[in-house]
Structures are given as C-alpha cells and as structure tokens.
C-alpha positions as CSV (number, residue, x, y, z in Angstrom):
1,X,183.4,95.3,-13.5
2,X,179.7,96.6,-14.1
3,X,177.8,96.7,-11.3
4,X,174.6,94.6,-10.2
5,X,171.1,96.8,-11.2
6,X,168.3,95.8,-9.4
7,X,167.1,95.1,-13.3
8,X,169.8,92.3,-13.0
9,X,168.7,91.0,-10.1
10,X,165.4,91.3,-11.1
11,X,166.2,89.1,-14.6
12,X,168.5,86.5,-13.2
13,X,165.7,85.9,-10.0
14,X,163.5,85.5,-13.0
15,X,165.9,83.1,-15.2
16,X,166.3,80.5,-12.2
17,X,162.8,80.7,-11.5
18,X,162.1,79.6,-15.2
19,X,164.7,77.0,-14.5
20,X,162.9,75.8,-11.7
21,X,159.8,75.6,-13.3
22,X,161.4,73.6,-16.5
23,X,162.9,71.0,-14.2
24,X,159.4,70.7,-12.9
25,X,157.8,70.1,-16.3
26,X,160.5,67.7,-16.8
27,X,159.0,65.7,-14.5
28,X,156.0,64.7,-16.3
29,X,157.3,64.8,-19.9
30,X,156.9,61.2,-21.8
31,X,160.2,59.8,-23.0
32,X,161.8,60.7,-26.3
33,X,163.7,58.5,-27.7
34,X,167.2,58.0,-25.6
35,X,166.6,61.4,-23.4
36,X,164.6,61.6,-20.0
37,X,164.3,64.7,-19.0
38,X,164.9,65.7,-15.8
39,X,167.8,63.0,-15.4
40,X,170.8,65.5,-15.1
41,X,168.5,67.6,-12.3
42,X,167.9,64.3,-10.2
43,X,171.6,63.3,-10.4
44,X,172.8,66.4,-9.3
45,X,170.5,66.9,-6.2
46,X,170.5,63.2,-5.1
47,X,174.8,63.4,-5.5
48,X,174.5,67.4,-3.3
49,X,172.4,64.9,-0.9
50,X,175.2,62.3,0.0
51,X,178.2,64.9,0.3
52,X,175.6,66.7,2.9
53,X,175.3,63.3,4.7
54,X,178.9,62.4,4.6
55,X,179.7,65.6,6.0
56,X,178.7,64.4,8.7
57,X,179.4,60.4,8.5
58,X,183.0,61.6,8.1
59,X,183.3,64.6,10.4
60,X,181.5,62.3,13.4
61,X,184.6,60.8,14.9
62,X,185.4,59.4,11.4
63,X,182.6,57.2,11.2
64,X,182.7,56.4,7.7
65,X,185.7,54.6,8.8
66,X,184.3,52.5,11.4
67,X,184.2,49.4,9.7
68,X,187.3,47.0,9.0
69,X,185.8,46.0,5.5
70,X,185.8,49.9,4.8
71,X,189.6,50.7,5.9
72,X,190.1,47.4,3.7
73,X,188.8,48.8,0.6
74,X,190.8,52.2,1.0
75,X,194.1,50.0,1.4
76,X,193.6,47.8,-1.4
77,X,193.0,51.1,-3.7
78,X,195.8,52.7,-2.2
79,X,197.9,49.6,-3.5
80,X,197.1,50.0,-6.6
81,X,199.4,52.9,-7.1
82,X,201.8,51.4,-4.7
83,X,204.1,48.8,-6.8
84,X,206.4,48.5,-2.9
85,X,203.2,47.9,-1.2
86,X,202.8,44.2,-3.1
87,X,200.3,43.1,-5.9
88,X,196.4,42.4,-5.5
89,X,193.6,41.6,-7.6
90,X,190.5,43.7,-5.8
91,X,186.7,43.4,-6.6
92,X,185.8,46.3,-8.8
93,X,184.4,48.7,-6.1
94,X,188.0,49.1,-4.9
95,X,189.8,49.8,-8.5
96,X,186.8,52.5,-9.0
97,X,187.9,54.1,-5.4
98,X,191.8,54.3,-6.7
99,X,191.6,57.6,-8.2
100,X,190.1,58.9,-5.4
101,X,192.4,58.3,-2.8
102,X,195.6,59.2,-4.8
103,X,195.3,62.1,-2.3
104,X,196.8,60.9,1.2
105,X,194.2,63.1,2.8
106,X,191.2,61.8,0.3
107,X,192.5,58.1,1.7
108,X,193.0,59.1,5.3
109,X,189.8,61.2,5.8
110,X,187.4,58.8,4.5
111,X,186.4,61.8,1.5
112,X,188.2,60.3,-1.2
113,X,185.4,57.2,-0.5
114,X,182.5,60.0,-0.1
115,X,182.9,61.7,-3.2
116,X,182.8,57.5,-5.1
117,X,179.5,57.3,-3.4
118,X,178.3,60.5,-3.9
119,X,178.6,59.6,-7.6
120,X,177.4,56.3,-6.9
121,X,173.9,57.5,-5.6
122,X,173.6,60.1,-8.3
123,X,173.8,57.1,-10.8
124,X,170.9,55.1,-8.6
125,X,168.5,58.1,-8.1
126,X,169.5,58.5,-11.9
127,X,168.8,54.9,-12.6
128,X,165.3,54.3,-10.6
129,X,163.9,57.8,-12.0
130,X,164.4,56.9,-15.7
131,X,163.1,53.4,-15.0
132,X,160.3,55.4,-13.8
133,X,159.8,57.7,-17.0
134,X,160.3,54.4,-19.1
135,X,157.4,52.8,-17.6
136,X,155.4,55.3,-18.1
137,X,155.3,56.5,-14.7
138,X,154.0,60.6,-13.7
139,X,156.0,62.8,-11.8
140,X,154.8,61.6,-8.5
141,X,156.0,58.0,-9.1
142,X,159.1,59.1,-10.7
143,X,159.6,61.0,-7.1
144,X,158.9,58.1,-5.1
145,X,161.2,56.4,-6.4
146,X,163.8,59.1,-6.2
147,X,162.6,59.3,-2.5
148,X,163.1,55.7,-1.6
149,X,167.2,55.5,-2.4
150,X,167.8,59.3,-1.3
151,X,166.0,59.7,1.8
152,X,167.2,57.0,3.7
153,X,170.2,57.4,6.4
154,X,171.1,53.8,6.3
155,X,171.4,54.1,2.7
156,X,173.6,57.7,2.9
157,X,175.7,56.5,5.5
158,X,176.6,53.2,3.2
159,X,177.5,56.1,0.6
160,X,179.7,57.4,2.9
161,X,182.0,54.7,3.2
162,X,184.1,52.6,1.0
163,X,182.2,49.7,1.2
164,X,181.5,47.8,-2.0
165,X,177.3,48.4,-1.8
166,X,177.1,52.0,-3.0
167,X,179.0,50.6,-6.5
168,X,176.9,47.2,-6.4
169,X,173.6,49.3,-6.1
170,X,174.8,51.5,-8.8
171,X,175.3,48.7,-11.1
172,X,172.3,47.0,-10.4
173,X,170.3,50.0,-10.8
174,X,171.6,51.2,-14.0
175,X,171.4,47.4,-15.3
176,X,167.5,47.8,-14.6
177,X,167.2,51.0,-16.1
178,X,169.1,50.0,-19.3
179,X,166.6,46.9,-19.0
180,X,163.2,49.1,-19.2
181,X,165.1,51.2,-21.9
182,X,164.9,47.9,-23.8
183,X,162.3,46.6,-22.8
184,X,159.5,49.1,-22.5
185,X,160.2,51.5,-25.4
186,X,158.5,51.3,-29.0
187,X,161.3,51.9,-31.3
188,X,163.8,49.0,-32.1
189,X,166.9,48.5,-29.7
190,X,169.2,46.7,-31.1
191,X,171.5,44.2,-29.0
192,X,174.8,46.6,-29.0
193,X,172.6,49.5,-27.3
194,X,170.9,46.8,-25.3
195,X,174.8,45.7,-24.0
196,X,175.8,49.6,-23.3
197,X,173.0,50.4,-21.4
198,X,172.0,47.3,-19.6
199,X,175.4,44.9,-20.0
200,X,178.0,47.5,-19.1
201,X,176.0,48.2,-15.8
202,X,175.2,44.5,-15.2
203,X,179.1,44.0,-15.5
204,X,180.0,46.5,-12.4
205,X,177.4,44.9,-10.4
206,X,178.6,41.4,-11.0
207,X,181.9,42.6,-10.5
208,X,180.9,44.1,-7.2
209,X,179.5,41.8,-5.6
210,X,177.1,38.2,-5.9
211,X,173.8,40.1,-6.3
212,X,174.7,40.9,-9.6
213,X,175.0,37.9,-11.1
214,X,171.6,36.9,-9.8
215,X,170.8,40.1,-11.7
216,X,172.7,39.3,-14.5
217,X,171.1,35.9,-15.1
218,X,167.4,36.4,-14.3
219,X,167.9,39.4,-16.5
220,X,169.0,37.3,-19.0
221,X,165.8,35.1,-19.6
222,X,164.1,37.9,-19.5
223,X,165.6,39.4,-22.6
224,X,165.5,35.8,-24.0
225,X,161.4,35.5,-23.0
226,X,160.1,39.2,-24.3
227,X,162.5,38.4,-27.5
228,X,160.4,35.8,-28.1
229,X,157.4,36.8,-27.4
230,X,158.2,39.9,-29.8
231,X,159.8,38.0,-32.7
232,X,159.4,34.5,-32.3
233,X,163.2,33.9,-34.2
234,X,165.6,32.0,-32.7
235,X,168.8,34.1,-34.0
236,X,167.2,37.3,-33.2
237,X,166.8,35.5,-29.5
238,X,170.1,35.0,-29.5
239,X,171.8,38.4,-31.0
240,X,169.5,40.0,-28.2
241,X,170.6,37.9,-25.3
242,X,174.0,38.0,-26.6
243,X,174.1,41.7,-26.7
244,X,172.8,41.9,-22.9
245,X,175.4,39.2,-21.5
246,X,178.0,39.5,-23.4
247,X,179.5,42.3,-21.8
248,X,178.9,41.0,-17.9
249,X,180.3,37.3,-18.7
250,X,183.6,38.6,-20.3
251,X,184.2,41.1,-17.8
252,X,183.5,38.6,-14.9
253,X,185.8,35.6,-16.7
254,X,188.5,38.6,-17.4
255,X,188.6,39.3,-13.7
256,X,188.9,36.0,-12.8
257,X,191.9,35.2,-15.4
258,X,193.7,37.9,-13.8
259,X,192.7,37.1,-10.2
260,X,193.9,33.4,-11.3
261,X,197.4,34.9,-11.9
262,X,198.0,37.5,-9.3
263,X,196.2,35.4,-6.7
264,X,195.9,32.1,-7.7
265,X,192.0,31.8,-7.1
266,X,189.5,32.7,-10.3
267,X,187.4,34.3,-7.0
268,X,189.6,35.4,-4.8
269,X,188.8,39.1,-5.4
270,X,185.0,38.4,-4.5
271,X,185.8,36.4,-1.4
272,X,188.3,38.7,0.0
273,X,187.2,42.0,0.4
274,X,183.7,42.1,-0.8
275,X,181.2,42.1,1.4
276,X,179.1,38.9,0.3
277,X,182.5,37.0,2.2
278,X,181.4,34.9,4.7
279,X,182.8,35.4,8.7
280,X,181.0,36.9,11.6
281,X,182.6,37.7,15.1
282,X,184.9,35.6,16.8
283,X,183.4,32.8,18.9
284,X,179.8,33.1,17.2
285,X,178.2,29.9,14.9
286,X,177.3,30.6,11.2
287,X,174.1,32.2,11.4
288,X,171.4,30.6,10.1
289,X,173.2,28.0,8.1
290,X,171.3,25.5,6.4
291,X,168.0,26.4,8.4
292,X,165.5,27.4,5.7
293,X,162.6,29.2,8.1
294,X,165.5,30.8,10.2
295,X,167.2,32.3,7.2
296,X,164.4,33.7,5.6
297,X,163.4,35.6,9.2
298,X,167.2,37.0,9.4
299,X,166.9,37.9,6.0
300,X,163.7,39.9,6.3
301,X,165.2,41.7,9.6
302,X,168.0,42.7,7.8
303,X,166.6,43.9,4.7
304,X,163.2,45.5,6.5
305,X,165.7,47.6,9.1
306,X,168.1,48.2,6.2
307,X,165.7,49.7,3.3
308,X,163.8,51.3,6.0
309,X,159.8,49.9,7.6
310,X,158.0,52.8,5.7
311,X,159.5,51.6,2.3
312,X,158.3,47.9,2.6
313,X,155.2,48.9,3.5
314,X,155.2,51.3,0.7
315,X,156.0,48.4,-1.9
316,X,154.0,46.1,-0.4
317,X,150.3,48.4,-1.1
318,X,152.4,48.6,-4.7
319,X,152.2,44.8,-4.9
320,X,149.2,44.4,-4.0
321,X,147.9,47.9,-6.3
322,X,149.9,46.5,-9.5
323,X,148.3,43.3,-9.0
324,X,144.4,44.0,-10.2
325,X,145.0,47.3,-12.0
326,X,148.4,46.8,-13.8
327,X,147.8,47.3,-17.8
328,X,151.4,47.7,-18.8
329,X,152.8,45.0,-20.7
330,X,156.2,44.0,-19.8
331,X,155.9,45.6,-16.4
332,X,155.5,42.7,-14.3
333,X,158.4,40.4,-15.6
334,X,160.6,43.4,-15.0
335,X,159.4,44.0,-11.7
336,X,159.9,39.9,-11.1
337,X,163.1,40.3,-12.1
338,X,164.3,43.4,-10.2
339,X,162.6,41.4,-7.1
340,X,164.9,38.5,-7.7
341,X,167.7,39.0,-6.0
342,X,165.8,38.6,-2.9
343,X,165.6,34.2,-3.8
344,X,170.0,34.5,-4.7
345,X,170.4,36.6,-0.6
346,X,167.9,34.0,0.9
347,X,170.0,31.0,-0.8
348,X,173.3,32.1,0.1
349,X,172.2,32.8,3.7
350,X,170.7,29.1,3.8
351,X,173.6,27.2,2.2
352,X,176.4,29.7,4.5
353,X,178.2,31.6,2.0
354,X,177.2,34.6,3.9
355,X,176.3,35.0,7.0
356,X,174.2,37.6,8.3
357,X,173.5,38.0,12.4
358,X,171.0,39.6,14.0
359,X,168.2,39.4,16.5
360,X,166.7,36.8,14.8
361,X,169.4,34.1,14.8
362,X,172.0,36.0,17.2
363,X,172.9,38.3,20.2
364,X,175.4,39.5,17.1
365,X,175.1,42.2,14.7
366,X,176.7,41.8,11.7
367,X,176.8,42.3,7.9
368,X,173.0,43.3,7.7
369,X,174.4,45.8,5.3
370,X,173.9,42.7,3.2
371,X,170.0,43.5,2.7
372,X,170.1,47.3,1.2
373,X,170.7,45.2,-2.2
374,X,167.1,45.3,-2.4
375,X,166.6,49.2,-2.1
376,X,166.1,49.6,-5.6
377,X,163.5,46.8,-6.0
378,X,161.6,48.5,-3.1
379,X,161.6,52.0,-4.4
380,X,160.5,50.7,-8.2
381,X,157.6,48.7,-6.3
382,X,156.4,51.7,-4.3
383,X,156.8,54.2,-7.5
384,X,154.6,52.0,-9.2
385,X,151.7,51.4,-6.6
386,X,151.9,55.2,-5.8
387,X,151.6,55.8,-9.5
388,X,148.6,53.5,-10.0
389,X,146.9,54.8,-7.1
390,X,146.9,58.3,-8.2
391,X,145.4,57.3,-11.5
392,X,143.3,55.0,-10.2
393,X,141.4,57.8,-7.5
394,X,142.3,60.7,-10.3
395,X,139.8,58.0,-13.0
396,X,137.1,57.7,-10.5
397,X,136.4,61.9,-10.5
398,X,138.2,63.6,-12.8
399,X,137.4,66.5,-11.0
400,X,139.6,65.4,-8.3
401,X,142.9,64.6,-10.3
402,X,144.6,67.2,-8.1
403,X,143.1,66.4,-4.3
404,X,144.0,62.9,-5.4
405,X,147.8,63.3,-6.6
406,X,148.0,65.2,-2.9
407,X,146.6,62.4,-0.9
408,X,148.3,60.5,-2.5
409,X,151.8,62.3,-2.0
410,X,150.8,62.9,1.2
411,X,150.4,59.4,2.4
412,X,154.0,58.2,0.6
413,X,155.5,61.2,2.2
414,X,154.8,60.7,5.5
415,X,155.4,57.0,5.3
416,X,158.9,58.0,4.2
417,X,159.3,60.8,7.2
418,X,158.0,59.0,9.8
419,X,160.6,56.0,8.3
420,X,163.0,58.9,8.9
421,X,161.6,60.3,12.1
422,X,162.1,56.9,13.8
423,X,165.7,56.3,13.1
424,X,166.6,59.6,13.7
425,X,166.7,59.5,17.7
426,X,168.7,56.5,18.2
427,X,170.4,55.9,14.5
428,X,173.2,54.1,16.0
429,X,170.6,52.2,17.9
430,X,167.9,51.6,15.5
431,X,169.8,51.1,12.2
432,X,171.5,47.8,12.4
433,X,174.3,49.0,9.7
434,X,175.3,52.2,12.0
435,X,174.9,50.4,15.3
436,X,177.4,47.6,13.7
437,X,179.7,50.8,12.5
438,X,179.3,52.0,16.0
439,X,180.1,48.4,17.8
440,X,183.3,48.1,15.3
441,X,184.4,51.6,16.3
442,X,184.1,51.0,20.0
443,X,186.1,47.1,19.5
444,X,188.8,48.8,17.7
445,X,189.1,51.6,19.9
446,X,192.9,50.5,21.0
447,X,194.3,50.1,17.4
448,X,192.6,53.5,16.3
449,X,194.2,55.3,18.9
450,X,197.6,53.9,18.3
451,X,197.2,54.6,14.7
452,X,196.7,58.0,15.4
453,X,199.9,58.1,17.9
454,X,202.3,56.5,15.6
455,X,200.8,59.0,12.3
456,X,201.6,62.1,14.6
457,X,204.9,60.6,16.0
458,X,206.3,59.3,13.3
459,X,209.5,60.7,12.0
460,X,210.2,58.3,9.2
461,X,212.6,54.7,9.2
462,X,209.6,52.8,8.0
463,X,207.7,50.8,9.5
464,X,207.1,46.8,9.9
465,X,203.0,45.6,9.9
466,X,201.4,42.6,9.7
467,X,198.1,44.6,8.0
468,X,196.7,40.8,7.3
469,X,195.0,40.3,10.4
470,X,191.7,42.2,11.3
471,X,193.2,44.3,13.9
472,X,196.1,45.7,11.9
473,X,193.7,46.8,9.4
474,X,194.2,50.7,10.5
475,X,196.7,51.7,7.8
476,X,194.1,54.8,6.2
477,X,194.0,56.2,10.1
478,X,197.9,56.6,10.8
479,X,197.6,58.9,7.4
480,X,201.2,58.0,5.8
481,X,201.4,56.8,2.3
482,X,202.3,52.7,1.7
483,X,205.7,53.4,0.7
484,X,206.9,54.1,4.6
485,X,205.3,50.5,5.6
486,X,206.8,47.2,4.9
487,X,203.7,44.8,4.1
488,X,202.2,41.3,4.5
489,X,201.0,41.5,1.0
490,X,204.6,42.4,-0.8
491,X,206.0,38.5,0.9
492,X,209.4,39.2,-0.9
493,X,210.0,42.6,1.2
494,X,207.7,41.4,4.1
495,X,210.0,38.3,5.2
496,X,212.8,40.4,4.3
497,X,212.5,42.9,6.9
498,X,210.6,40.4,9.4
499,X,214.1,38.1,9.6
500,X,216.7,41.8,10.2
501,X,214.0,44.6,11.5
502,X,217.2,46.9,12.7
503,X,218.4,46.4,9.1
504,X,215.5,47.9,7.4
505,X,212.5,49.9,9.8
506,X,212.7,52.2,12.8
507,X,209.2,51.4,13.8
508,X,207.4,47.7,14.7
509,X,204.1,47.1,15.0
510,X,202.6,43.9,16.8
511,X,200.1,42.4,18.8
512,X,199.8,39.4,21.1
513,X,197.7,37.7,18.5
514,X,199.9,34.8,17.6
515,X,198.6,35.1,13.8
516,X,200.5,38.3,14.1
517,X,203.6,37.1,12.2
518,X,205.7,40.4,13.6
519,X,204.5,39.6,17.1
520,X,205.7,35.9,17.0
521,X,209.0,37.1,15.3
522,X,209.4,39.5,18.0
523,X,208.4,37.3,21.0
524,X,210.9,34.5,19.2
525,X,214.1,36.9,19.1
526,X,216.0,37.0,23.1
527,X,217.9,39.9,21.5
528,X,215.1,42.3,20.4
529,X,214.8,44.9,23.7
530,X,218.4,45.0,22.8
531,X,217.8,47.1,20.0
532,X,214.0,48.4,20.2
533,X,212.1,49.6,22.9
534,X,208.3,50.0,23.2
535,X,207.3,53.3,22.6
536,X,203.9,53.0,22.8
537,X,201.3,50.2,24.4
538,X,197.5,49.5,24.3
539,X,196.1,46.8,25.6
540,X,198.0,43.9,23.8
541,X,198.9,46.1,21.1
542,X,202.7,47.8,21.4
543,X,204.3,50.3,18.7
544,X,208.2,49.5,19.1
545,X,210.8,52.4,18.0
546,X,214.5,51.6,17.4
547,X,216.5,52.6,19.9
C-alpha cells in the first residue's frame, strides 16, 4: 500500500473543503426541476443527529424504553415474524419497525427502534428544507427550518423510541413537501407525480396515526381550490385531487379490510397501539372532555412544552411577518393547511377521543407527546418569518444585506439555544414527554426488574404471560425471542397452556391483578404449589419455576 504524502494530505484536506463549500452553495441554489440541492447533505446530518441522541436515550438506563406504548410497539413488530406468538393487525409505524428488530438485541436494546427514527428525522429535516427551497426560501430560512425539528430534545428523544410519532411526523412532512412540489413550482405536475410525492407520504401519516387524515383531507381542498383557481375545469379538478387522495384513501380502507378480518374492528389497529388511543392513569377523569376553553389551554401546554417556547415564539413573529409582507402566491393556503391539524387535536381533545393531562386540567402527566404533531407547522412558520425578515431589513439598505442576514440568524439562533439551554438542566423535569418517560420508568420499576431476572435466569421450558395487561407489557426487557412465551394474543395456545401449565411451560408469570388471566388461573388451582414454586417476587408480581 502507497503511503500518505503530505501532497495527499494536502489534496484530500483540499477536496473536503471544496465539499464543504458546495454543500454550502447548495444552500442558496433555486430549485431545478425535481432536485433540491442540498437535500442528501441535510438528511444525512439531521439522521448522524438522532443516533447521537439516542446514544444516549438508549444507554441512560434504557430510557427509550420507558414507556409501555413503546415496549408495545416493539412487541407487535416482533409478532410479525412470529406465526407462534398469535396474529395482529398493527398501525403502520409498527410494520415499518419489523425489520429492525429481527435482531433480538435490536428489539431488546431499544436500537432496532433508534435506527427507524433516525431515518424518520432524516426524512422530516429532508421534508421541511425542500418545502423551504420550493417556496422560495434562502439558505437562512431553509436552516431554520432544519433547526426547528433537529434541535429539539423532546423531539430526539421521541426519535429514540418506538413510538408511532417519529413515522406520523415523517409522513406528514413529506406529504407537505410533496404539496409545495405541486403546488409552488412553474412547470406542469401531473396528478401521478402529485400522488408519489404528496399521496404516498399522506398515506403513512394517515396510517400512523389521526393527524394524518386531518392532513389528508385539508390537503385535499387545497389541491381541489388552486386546481381551480389555475384551470377552472372540472375534470382536470378531479384527475388532480384524485391523484393526491387516491393513494391515502386506498391504503387507509386496505388497512382496515384486513384489520376487519384479523381483528374484527375496521380501526382496531389505530385504537390499539397508536398513540391518538384514548386512556390516562388509573383513577384519573377524562381530561378536558367536552370543555371547549379547558381543551384548548391543555392543548396549548402540551404542544408549547412539546415543540419547544423559543419555536412558538419564532412562528408567531413569522405570522405576524408573512401577514403584511407576504408576496408569494400559494404560500398562505399552504401554510393554512400545514397549521390545520392544530383544529382536528383541539377536536378530539374536546369530544374525548384522546385525552391529554397536564397542569392545566390535571395533577397527571400524560400523552402530551400528542402535541409534537405540530413541529413541522412551527418550523415552516418560523423559516418563513425569518426569511421575510432578512429580506425585508436586507431591501431597506442594500448595503446591509450581510449585517442583516446575521441579526437575523442571530436572533433565531439564540431563540432556539436558549429553548435548548432551558430544558437542558432539568429535561426530565421540564419536558413533559421525558418527565412522563421518567414517571412510567419509576411505576414500572417492579416488572422491569423482574424482566431482567427471569431473561438472565432463564434456562428454557417456556414460559406462560398474560402480556395483555399494562404491567406485563415487559416482553423487549427479558430479551428472549416470542417463540419461548406462550401468549394472550395466540388464544388457541394461550388457553391451552393456561388449563395444564406443568404440561407445556417451566416458567409462570402473574400478578395479583385479577385481569391477569394466569394470576386468576393460578389463585383458582389448590394443587399448583404442588408442582411450581415462586422463584422470584416483587411487590404483587411473582415469577413461578416448575419444581
């Protein structure tokens, strides 16, 4: 092998500087066509961004696995592959995660969920930046925006996890930015483009979670009202709205056919493990349910403590900037409709089919995760008021185009920092998500352990769960695959081994919980002690081993 001159070094130091400097030209370039330069660049740093952060989130006493809904999600995906561990129909988010937990360790670390959301926030920092260059937004906007989703530790520990919002944001992002592809460029987009780069994304969203059909429909009369405007023909209306539905309505009623079957409920795969399910802690009334003033106040907590105080603020002086010095047609109407979803969260929280608690309505934290859905709307309203206001102060002197682009980035920047600055002491504290992740952690501290015991003790025999109630749902953190567990979900197999335990596992698992269908068999049966004998208790949790 040659060896290194310092010529070499000299040229390749050279080459990456030249690299550097063409990602940074990127920046500014006006769209071409189908290309944004710049895109591939964004991706890659904002996806190098969350694997940094859920090095952490997972390494940190596994706290990417601190909520229930999480372990949940990796179960479900670990079914998939697992015919003896009973059929399901899961919301999209899950089937995505599948291939990344085929790994035991991927499931049972929490990684094999990391690397799905470090994907997914490559595709939203993607997503807001070309909506960005599409608009015809500078470098500085395009950043902003960029900013908004990356920087925010709420937002990278969601990423983390295997929650269903990194995959809903995704979606709705890329449905936005296949929207301004549309609906701000000059050339003609015909309806099958329109439906692979706006439908196709619209249909993970909707699959992922309710947001995205509020996305999906306002989206749709928008297509059907700048159609109009453009051509005033009804069948070109229609092949154009066609083209942008199409693809989210058959992949939603396809979903629900097969739900139907497995299931038995058309929606059973949104109610069940998504994360727009209604619930709350035990003992503690719906919320805000069906009080309009009281709703809308929860609402705002959650989604100003979610997307971060600096960020609202940032996107309201973008309001209020686009507003008097807006010229760009089109821009408004998409803006509306990215801002949408905010009318569908405030609905559902008023009519209870979800509930969100926090110090508004509650001495309860819970499911405030609920308002990062409107992260991307945020980030596109701050790019755009930080755009406008450059060129707005840049107009006044040109003279001053560059003191004004610093100000300017200067202010947004430490709006975003001190965001940063003031979660950072406390995050488990001041971030309603993590202080949930942290409360769920703490509640669940008996089951976790346990599950750890019985995946270091365990010397195979299989073993009898109950994984239906809350409390059992710990199968990712004993670390064995599905195939050594006898499930609630397969019935057949389930009841089998429930009615003769010594004639099929070693190992029980119950609580006192009298939901727990193992518990009550056990507590029903004079004769069990005969045969097993508790090899492990916590609390009103007890592992039993044959004897």
């Amino acid at each position: 092998m040659p060896a290194i001159t310092p010529d070499h070094r000299l040229h390749l130091r050279q080459r990456l500087l030249d690299r550097l400097d063409d990602v940074g030209d990127a920046l500014h370039l006006p769209v071409t066509g189908r290309r944004v330069p710049g895109t591939i660049a964004v991706a890659i740093l904002a996806g190098l961004a969350s694997l940094a952060a859920s090095a952490y989130f997972v390494g940190n006493h596994h706290l990417s696995l601190a909520y229930g809904d999480a372990l949940a999600h990796l179960t479900a995906a670990r079914q998939l592959f697992d015919a003896s561990a009973g059929m399901s129909a899961p919301p999209l988010p899950t089937v995505l995660l599948a291939p990344f937990v085929l790994s035991v360790w991927l499931w049972s670390s929490g990684w094999g969920a990391a690397l799905l959301g470090a994907l997914c926030l490559a595709g939203t920092a993607a997503a807001v930046y070309r909506v960005g260059a599409r608009w015809g937004l500078h470098g500085l906007g395009r950043l902003t925006a960029v900013a908004a989703v990356v920087a925010n530790p709420t937002m990278l520990y969601l990423h983390s996890t295997a929650l269903s919002e990194p995959v809903l944001i995704a979606g709705m992002a890329g449905c936005l930015a296949g929207l301004a592809h549309w609906a701000a460029t000059d050339r003609l987009v015909g309806p099958r483009e329109l439906a692979l780069w706006a439908g196709v994304p619209g249909a993970v969203a909707a699959l992922s979670g309710y947001p995205g059909w509020a996305l999906v429909c306002v989206g749709t009369v928008y297509v059907g009202i700048i159609s109009w405007n453009g051509t005033h023909d009804l069948p070109t209306v229609a092949r154009e709205v066609a083209g942008f539905a199409a693809v989210p309505v058959v992949a939603v009623g396809a979903w629900s056919v097969v739900s139907l079957s497995v299931l038995g409920n058309p929606l059973a795969y949104m109610a069940g493990l998504s994360s727009t399910s209604p619930g709350g802690p035990a003992g503690v009334s719906l919320g805000s349910t069906g009080q309009v003033a009281l709703s809308l106040t929860t609402l705002n907590v959650a989604v100003v403590n979610t997307v971060g105080p600096g960020l609202i603020g940032l996107a309201a002086i973008g309001l209020f900037v686009l507003l008097p010095w807006n010229r760009v047609p089109r821009l408004p109407g998409f803006l509306a409709v990215a801002v949408s979803t905010y009318a569908f969260l405030a609905a559902t929280l008023i009519t209870g089919s979800v509930v969100v608690l926090n110090e508004a309505n509650s001495g309860e934290v819970w499911n405030n995760r609920y308002g990062m859905s409107m992260i991307v709307a945020a980030a596109l309203f701050a790019a755009c008021g930080v755009d406008l206001a450059a060129r707005t102060l840049s107009s006044r002197n040109p003279r001053f185009v560059t003191v004004a682009q610093v100000l300017v980035a200067a202010a947004t920047a430490g709006a975003l920092v001190a965001q940063t600055l003031w979660l950072a002491p406390a995050p488990d504290r001041r971030s309603l998500v993590l202080y949930e992740a942290v409360t769920q952690l703490a509640d669940g501290f008996g089951p976790r352990r346990a599950a750890a015991w019985l995946g270091a003790h365990y010397d195979g025999g299989r073993i009898l769960i109950d994984e239906s109630l809350g409390r059992n749902t710990v199968l990712p953190l004993v670390g064995l695959p599905l195939r050594e567990y006898y499930l609630s979900s397969n019935p057949a197999s389930f009841t089998a081994a429930l009615g003769d335990p010594a004639g099929h596992v070693r190992w029980l698992w119950a609580t006192e919980d009298p939901d727990d269908r193992v518990g009550s068999a056990i507590a029903a049966d004079p004769g069990f002690g005969f045969t097993y004998r508790v090899a492990y208790s916590e609390g009103g949790l007890r592992v039993y081993q044959r004897r």
